[in-house]
C-alpha positions as CSV (number, residue, x, y, z in Angstrom):
1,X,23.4,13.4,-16.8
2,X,20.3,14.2,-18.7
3,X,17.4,12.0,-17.8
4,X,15.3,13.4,-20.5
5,X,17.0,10.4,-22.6
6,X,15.2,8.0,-20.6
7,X,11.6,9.5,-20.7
8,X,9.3,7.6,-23.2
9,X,6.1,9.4,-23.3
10,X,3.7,11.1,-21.0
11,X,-0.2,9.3,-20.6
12,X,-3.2,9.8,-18.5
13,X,-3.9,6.5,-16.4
14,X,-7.1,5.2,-18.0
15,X,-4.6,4.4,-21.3
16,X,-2.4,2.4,-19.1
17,X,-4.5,0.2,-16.7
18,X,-7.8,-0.9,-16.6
19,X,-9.6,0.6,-13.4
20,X,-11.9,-1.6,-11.6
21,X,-13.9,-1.1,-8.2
22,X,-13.5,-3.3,-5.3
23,X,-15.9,-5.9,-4.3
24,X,-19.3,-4.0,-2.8
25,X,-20.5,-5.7,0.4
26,X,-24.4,-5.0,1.4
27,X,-23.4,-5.2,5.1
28,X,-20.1,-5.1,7.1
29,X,-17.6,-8.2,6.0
30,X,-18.2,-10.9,8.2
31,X,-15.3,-13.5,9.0
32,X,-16.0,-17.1,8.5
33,X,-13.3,-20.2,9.3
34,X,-14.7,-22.2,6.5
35,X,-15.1,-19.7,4.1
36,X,-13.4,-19.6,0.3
37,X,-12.4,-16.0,0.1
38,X,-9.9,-13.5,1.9
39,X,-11.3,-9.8,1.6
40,X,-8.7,-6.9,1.7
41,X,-9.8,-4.3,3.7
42,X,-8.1,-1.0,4.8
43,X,-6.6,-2.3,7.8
44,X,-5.1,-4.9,5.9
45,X,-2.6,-2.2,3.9
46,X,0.2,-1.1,6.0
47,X,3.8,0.3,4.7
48,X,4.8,-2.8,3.7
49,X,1.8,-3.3,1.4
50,X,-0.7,-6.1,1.9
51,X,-1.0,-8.1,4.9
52,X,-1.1,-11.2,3.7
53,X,-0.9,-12.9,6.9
54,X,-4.1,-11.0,8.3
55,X,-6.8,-11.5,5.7
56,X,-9.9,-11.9,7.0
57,X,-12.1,-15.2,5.4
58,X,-15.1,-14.9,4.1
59,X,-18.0,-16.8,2.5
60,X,-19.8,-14.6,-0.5
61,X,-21.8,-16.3,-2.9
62,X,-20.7,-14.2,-5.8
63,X,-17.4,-12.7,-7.1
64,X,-17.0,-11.1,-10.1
65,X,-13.9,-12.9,-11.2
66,X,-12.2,-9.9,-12.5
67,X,-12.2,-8.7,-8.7
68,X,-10.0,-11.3,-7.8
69,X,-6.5,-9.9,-7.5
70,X,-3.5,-11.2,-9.4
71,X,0.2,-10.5,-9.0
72,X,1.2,-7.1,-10.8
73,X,-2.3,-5.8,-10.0
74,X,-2.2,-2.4,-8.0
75,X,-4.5,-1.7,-5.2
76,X,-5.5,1.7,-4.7
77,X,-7.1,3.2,-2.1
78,X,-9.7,5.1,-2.8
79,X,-11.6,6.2,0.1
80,X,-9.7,6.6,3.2
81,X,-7.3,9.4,5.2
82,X,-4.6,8.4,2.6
83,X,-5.2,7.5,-0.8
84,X,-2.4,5.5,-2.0
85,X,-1.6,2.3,-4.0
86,X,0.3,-0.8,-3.3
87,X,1.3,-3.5,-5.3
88,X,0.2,-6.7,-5.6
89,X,3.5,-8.7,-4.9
90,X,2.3,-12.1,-5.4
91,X,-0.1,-14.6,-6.7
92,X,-2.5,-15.8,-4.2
93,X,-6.2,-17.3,-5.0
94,X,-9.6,-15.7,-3.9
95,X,-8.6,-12.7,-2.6
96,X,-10.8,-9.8,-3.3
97,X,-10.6,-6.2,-2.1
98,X,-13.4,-4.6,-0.9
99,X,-15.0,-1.5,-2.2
100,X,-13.0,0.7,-0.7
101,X,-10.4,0.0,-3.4
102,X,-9.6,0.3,-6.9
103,X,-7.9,-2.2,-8.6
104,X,-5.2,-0.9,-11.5
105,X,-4.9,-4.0,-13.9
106,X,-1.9,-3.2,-16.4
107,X,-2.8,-2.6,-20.2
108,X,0.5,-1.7,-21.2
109,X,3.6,-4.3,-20.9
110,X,6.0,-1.0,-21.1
111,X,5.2,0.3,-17.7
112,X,6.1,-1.6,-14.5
113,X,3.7,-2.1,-11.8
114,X,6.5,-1.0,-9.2
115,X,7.1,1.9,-11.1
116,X,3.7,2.9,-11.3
117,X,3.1,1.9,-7.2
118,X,6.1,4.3,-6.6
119,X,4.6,7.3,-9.2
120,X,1.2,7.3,-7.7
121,X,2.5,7.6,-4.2
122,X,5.4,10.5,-5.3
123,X,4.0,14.3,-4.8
124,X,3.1,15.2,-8.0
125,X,0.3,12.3,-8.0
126,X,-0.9,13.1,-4.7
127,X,-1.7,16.9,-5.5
128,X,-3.5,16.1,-8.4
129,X,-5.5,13.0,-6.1
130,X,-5.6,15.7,-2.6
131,X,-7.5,18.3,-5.3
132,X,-9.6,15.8,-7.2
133,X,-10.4,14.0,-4.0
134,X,-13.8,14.9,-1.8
135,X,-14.7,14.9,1.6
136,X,-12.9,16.6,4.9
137,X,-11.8,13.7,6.9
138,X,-12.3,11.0,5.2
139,X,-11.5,11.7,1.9
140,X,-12.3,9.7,-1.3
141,X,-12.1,10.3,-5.2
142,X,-13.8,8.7,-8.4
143,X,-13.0,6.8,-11.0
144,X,-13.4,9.4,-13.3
145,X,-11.3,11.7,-11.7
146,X,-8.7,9.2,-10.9
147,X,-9.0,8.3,-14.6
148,X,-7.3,11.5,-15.9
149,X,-4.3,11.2,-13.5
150,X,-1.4,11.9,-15.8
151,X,1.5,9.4,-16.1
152,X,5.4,10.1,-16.9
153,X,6.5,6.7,-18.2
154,X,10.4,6.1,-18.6
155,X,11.6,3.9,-20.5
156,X,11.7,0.1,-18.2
157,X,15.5,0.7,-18.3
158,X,15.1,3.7,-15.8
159,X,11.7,1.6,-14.0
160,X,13.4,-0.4,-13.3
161,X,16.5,1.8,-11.3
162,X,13.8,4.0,-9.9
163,X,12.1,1.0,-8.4
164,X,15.8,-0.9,-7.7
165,X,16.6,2.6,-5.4
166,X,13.5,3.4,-4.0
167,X,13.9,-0.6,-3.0
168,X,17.0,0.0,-0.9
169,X,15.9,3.7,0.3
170,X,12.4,1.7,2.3
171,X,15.0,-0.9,3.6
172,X,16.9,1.2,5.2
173,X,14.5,3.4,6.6
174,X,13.3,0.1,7.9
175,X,16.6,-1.0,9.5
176,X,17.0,2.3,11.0
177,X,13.3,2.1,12.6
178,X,14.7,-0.8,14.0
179,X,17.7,0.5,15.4
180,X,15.8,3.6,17.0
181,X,13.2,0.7,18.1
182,X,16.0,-1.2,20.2
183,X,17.9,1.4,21.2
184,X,14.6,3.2,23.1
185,X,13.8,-0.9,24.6
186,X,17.5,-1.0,26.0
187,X,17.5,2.3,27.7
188,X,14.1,1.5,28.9
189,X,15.1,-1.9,30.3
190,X,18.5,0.0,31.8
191,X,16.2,2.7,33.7
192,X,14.0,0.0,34.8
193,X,17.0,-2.2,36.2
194,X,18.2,1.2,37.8
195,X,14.9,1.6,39.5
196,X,14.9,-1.8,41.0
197,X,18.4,-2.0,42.1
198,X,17.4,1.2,43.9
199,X,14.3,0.2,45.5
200,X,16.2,-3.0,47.0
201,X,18.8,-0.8,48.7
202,X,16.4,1.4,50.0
203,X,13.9,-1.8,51.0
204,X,16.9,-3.4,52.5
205,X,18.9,-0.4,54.2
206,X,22.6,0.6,54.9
């Protein structure tokens, strides 16, 4: 089969999405029951992608209303032991990252914000990040630098079965975490049981 049919054109990723930094706070993000925003922060990223469920409220007095995320937007992080991006995956209101982040707002309706997720996270996109990035431990890289990151785009036709397959490859790896998960509880509660039983026939005698 020859895939080269389905490659469309090679750009860097400034011409493809609009880069904008995360929301700067002067002190540490402070939770607030009554308050009108939910801030992303690192913690909230996991290999799902966002948290949703653990946002943390706050009350700030002002957002730049281009920091609010939309669904299709792509958060990267940019600072951090791994700098990766997840996709926004649906529409909620007032959520704001925080600085840590970068948020990739789509310019160009031929690429697919899955499919560009997926890219950034693949090896060739991480070398070029790992040697433009700074820092031992925690590691971080700029806009600039970011900026130049080149881009294979395939045609949507192929986005979309890239994104279809790597879909079903994160579901089963899921499942099978699963498996391993239950498998590890049942032997554990089988020892356990063993123990006990044993402990009652020595407790109790011949």
């Amino acid at each position: 089969m020859n895939y080269w049919q389905y490659i469309r054109l090679n750009m860097i990723l400034s011409e493809i999405v609009r880069i904008i930094s995360g929301h700067l706070f002067k002190t540490k993000a402070e939770g607030s029951r009554d308050g009108k925003y939910r801030v992303v922060r690192i913690i909230d990223i996991n290999n799902d992608g966002i948290d949703w469920d653990g946002l943390l409220y706050c009350d700030l007095d002002k957002v730049n209303p281009e920091l609010l995320l939309r669904k299709g937007d792509i958060l990267f992080q940019a600072k951090g032991k791994k700098l990766r991006a997840s996709v926004v995956d649906k529409d909620e209101e007032n959520v704001v990252p925080v600085s840590h982040f970068f948020i990739f707002r789509i310019l160009n309706a031929k690429i697919l914000p899955e499919y560009l997720t997926w890219y950034i996270n693949q090896q060739a996109a991480q070398r070029y990040i790992a040697q433009n990035s700074v820092g031992t431990g925690i590691r971080h890289i700029s806009k600039q630098s970011l900026s130049k990151l080149d881009v294979i785009i395939p045609k949507l036709e192929f986005q979309r079965k890239i994104i279809d397959l790597y879909k079903l490859v994160a579901t089963e790896k899921k499942l099978m975490s699963e498996l391993q998960k239950n498998r590890e509880k049942l032997i554990g509660n089988l020892v356990n049981d063993y123990i006990n039983m044993k402990g009652k026939d020595y407790v109790s005698g011949p």
